[in-house]
C-alpha positions as semicolon CSV with decimal commas, in nm:
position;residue;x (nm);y (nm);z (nm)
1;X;-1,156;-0,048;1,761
2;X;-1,048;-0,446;1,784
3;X;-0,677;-0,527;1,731
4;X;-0,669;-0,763;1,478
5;X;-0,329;-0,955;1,455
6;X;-0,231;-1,135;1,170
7;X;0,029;-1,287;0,997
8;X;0,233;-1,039;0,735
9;X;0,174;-1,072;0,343
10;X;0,508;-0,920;0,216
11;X;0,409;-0,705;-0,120
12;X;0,529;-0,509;-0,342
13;X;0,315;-0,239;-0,526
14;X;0,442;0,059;-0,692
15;X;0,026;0,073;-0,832
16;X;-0,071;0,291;-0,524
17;X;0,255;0,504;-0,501
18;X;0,274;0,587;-0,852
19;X;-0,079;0,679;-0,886
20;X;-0,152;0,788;-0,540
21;X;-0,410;1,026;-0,534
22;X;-0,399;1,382;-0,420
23;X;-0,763;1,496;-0,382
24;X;-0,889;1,644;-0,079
25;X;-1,150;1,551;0,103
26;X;-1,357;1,616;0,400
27;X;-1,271;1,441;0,715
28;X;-1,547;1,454;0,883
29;X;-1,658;1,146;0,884
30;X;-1,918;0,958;1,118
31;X;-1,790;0,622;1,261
32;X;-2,074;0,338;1,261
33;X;-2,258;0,253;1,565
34;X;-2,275;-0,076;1,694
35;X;-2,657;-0,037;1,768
36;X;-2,997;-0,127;1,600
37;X;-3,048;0,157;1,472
38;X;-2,707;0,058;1,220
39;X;-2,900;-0,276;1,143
40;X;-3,102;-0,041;0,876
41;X;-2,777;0,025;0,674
42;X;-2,737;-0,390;0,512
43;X;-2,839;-0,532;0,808
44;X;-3,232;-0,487;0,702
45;X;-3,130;-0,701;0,479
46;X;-3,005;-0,915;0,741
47;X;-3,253;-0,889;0,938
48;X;-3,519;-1,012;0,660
49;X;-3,245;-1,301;0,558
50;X;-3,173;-1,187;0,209
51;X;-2,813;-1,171;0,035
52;X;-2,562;-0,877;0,182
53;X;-2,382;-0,771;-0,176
54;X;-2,070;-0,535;-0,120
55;X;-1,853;-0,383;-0,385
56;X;-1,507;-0,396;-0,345
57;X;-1,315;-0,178;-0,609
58;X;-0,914;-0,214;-0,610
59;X;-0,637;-0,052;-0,846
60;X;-0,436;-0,365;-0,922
61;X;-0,493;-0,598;-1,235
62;X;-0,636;-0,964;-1,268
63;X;-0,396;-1,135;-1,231
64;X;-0,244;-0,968;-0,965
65;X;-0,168;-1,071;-0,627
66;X;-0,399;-0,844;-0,461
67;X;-0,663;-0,931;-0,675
68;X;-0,617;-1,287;-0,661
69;X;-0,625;-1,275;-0,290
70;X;-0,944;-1,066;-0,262
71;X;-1,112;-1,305;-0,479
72;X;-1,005;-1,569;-0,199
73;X;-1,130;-1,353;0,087
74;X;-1,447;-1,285;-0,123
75;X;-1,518;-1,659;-0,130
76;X;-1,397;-1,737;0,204
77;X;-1,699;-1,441;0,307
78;X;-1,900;-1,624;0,118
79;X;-1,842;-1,964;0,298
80;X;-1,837;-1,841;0,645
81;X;-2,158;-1,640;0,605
82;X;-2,378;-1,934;0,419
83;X;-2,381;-1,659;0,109
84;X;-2,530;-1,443;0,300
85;X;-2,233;-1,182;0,258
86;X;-2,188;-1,176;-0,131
87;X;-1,851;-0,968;-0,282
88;X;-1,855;-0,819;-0,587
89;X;-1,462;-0,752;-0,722
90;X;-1,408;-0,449;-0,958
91;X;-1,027;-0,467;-0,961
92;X;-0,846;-0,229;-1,308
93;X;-0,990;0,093;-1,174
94;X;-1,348;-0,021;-1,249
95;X;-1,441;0,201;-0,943
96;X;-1,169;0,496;-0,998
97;X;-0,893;0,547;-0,858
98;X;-0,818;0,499;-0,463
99;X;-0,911;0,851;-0,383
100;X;-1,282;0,817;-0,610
101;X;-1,369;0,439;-0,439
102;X;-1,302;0,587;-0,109
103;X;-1,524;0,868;-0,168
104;X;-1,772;0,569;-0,339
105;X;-1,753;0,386;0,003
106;X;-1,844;0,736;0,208
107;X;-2,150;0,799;-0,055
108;X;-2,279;0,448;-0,002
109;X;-2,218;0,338;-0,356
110;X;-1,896;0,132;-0,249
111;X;-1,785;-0,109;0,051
112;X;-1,415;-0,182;0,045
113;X;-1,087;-0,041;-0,129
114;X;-0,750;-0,105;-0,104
115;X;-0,536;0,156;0,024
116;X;-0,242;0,320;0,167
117;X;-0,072;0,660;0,199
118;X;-0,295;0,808;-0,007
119;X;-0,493;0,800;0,333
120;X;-0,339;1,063;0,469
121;X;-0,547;1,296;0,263
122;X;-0,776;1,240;0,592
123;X;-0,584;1,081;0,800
124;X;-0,176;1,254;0,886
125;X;-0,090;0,890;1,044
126;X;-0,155;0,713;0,729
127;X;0,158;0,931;0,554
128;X;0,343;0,711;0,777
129;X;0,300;0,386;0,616
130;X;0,555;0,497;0,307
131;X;0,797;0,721;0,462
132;X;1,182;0,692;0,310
133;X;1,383;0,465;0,560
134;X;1,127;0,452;0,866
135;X;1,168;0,101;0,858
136;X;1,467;-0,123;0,885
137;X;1,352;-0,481;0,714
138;X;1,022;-0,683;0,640
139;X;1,056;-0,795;1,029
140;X;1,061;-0,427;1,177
141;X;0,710;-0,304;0,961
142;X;0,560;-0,578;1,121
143;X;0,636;-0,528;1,455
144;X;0,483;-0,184;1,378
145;X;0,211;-0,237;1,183
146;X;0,100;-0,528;1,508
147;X;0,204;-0,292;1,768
148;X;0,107;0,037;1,915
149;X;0,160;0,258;1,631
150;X;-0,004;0,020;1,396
151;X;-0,279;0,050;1,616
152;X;-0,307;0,447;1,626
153;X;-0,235;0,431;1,242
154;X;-0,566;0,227;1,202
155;X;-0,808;0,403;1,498
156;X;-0,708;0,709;1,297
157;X;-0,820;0,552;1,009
158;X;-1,158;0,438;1,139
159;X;-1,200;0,777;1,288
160;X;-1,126;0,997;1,031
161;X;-1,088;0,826;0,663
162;X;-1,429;0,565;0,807
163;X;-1,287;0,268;0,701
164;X;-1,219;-0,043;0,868
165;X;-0,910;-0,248;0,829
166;X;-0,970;-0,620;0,758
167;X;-0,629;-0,745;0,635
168;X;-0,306;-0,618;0,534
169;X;-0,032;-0,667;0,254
170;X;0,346;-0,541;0,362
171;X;0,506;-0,466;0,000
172;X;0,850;-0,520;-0,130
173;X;1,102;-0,258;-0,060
174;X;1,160;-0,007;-0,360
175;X;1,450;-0,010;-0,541
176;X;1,664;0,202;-0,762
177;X;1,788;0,113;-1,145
178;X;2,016;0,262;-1,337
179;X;2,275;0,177;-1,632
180;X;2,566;0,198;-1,361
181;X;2,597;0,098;-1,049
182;X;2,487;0,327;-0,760
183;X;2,618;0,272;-0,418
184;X;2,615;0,593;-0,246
185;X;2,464;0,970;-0,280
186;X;2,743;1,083;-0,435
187;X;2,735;0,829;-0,722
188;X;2,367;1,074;-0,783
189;X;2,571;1,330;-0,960
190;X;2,372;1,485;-1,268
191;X;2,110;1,121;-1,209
192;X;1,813;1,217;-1,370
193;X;1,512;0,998;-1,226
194;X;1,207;0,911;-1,261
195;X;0,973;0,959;-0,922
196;X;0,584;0,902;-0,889
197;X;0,378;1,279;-0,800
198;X;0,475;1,199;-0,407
199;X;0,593;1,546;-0,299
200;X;0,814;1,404;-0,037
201;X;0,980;1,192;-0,272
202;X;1,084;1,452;-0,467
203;X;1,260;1,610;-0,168
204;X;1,404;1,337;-0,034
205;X;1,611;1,284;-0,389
206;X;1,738;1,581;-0,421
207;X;1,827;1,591;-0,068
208;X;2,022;1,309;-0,148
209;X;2,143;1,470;-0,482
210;X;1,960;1,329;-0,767
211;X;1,786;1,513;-1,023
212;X;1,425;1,374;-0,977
213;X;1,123;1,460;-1,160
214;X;0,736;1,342;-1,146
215;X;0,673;1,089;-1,466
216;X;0,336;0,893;-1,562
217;X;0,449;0,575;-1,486
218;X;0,338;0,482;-1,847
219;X;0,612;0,677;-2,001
220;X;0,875;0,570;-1,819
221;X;1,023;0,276;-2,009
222;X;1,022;0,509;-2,334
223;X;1,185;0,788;-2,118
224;X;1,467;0,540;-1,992
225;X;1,482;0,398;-2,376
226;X;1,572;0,748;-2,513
227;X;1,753;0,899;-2,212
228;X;1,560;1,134;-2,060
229;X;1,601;1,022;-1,755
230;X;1,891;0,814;-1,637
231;X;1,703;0,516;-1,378
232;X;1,346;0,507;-1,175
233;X;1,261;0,333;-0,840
234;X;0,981;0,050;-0,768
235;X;0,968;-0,258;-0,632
236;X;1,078;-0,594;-0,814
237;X;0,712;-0,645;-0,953
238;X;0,682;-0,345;-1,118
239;X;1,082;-0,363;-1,228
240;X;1,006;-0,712;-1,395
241;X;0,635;-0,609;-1,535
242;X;0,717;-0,338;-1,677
243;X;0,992;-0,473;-1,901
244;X;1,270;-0,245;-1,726
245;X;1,522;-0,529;-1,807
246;X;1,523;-0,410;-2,164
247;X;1,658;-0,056;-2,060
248;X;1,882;-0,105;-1,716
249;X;2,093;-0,261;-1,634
250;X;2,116;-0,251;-1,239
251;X;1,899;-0,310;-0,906
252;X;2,049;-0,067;-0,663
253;X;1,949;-0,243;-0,336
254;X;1,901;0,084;-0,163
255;X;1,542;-0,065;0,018
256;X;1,464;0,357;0,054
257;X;1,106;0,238;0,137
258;X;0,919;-0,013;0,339
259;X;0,560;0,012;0,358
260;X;0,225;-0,188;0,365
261;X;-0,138;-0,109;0,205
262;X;-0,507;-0,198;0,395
263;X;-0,790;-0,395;0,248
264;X;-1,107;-0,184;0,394
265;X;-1,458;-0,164;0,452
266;X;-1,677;0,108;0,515
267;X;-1,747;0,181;0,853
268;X;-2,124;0,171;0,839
269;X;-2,091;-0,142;0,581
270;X;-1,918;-0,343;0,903
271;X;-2,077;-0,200;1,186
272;X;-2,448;-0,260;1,034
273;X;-2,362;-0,655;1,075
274;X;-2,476;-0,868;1,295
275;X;-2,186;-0,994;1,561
276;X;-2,193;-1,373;1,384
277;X;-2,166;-1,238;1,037
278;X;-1,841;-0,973;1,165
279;X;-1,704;-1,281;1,322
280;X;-1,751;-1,445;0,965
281;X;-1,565;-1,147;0,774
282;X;-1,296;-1,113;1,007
283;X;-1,187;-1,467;0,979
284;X;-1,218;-1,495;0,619
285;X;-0,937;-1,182;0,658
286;X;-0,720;-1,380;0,842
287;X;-0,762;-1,704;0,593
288;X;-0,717;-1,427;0,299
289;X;-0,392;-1,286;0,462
290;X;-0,266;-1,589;0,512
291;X;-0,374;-1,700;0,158
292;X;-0,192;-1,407;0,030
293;X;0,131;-1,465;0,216
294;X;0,228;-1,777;0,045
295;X;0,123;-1,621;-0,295
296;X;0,410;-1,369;-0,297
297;X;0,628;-1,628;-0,129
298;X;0,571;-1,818;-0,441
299;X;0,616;-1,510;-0,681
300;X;0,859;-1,311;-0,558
301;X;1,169;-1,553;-0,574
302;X;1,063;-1,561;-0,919
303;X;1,056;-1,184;-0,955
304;X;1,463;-1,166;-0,893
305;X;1,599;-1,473;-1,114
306;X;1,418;-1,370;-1,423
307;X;1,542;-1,029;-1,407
308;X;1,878;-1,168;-1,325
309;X;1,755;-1,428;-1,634
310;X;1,718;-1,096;-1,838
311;X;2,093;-0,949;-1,746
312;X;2,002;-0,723;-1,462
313;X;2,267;-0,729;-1,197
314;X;2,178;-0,697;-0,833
315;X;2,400;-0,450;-0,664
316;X;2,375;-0,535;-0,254
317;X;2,693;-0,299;-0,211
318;X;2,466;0,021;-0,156
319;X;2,556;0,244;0,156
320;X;2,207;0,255;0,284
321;X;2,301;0,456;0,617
322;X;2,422;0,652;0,389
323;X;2,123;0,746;0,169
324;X;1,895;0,775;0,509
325;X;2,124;1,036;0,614
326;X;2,116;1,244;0,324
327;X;1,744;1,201;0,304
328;X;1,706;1,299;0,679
329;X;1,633;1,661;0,652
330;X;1,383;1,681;0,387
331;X;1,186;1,438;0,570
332;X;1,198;1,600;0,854
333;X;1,118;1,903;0,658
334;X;0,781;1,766;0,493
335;X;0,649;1,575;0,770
336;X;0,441;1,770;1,085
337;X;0,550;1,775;1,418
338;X;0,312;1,531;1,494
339;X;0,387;1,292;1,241
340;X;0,757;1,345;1,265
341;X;0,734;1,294;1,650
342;X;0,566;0,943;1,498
343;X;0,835;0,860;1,260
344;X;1,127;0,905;1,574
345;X;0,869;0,603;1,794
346;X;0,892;0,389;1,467
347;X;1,280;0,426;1,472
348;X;1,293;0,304;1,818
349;X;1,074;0,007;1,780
350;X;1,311;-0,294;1,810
């Protein structure tokens, strides 16, 4: 598979983690060849000069940042292939979940998705991309994501899940809130929280000594408004979207995960192109990466004053060596051997 490096689009996205999907699927998956016989897939199309059209079906709303960057890359395809590569978005779901448009893509009635972890339902690498404390800062996931374990993360990916990367988004680190300040695991005493249906979050919380449980992500606001549970973790989007000003009244800094989320075409869908039409897609991913980067730049700033606007206090005195430690074992306890073994190389990467 081709390296691609490009430059880092810091995001934040709690839409994949809190909805991640837990069907399984076959992974046995055939790569695309790089032959004529491939040219058949789109490319008889190509071949015969007539419009390429390829569906691209995200989870994230209109207005949001991923969106708003894939309809950038989509004309940016458009440009660099004289409209002879034409995207169709289908952002909201339109396609199903992550899980569903991947499965789309693999039945031929799909081309590209946006996705993350919930790769790992074919591919064990992918569970590395939102492990608790793997990474140490925005600058350490890239380094990994552009270096050798990046690059096994996304072979693995082409070989198993039969997707392509194009471009990538990093996301904001998640955050906890609560109505008092938490600064280490022992301020978790009796903390009821709110976690997406991510088994190894639910370990890792308890480890540290919380009381978490799984929650639709649509009923947490009411859950924090009548007390059910006592604070919830996401990143500063989803904090400031989902209103959760009204209700808490900290940001814990604890930055428990760093991760990042593909854009993706099929296999077949990109290896059924002709080497001046690839060449077209894969710069319109850089352009579209780049795009995206100074989109969140923009928004993100934004993200902390108005919650601080809105009487949320930022607590930056959190003991995060602290939480890692406590969180240690159960990671160690729900990852593989293999994948474990991959989560001590992403420690070391300086």
């Amino acid at each position: 598979m081709r390296k691609f490096k490009i430059l880092p689009v810091i995001f934040s996205a709690m839409f994949v983690m809190s909805a991640c999907g837990s069907d399984e699927s076959s992974s046995d998956t055939e790569n695309g060849n790089n032959d004529s016989a491939n040219e058949t897939n789109d490319s008889g199309q190509e071949a015969a000069g007539e419009t390429i059209t390829w569906k691209f079906g995200h989870v994230a709303a209109e207005d949001h940042i991923w969106h708003k960057t894939a309809e950038k890359f989509s004309e940016l395809v458009s440009e660099n292939t004289d409209g002879q590569i034409e995207i169709e978005l289908y952002p909201n779901n339109q396609l199903g979940g992550e899980t569903d448009t991947i499965n789309s893509i693999k039945a031929g009635s799909a081309d590209l998705v946006i996705s993350g972890e919930t790769m790992a339902n074919w591919s064990p690498k992918a569970a590395l991309m939102a492990v608790p404390y793997a990474f140490r800062g925005e600058d350490h996931l890239v380094e990994v994501i552009e270096g050798d374990i990046g690059q096994q993360i996304e072979d693995e990916i082409v070989e198993e899940v039969g997707l392509t990367p194009l471009y990538y988004h990093t996301r904001a680190p998640r955050n906890l809130t609560s109505n008092e300040p938490i600064s280490t695991p022992e301020d978790l005493e009796d903390f009821s929280m709110r976690v997406p249906n991510v088994p190894l979050f639910l370990s890792v919380w308890e480890a540290a000594g919380a009381r978490p449980q799984v929650m639709d992500f649509t009923e947490v606001f009411t859950g924090l408004q009548q007390g059910v549970i006592d604070g919830q973790e996401n990143p500063l989007d989803l904090i400031h979207s989902a209103g959760f000003a009204e209700v808490q009244d900290y940001v814990n800094e604890t930055e428990h995960v760093y991760s990042w989320i593909y854009i993706l075409v099929g296999n077949e869908q990109f290896d059924g192109l002709s080497d001046e039409l690839k060449e077209g897609v894969l710069e319109a991913s850089e352009e579209a990466q780049v795009y995206g980067k100074e989109l969140f730049d923009a928004e993100f700033e934004n993200y902390r004053a108005e919650l601080t606007e809105q009487g949320m206090n930022f607590n930056s005195d959190v003991d995060q060596d602290a939480f890692r430690e406590a969180m240690l074992p159960a990671i160690k306890e729900n990852l593989s051997e293999e994948q474990y073994s991959l989560y001590e190389q992403i420690l070391e990467v300086e």
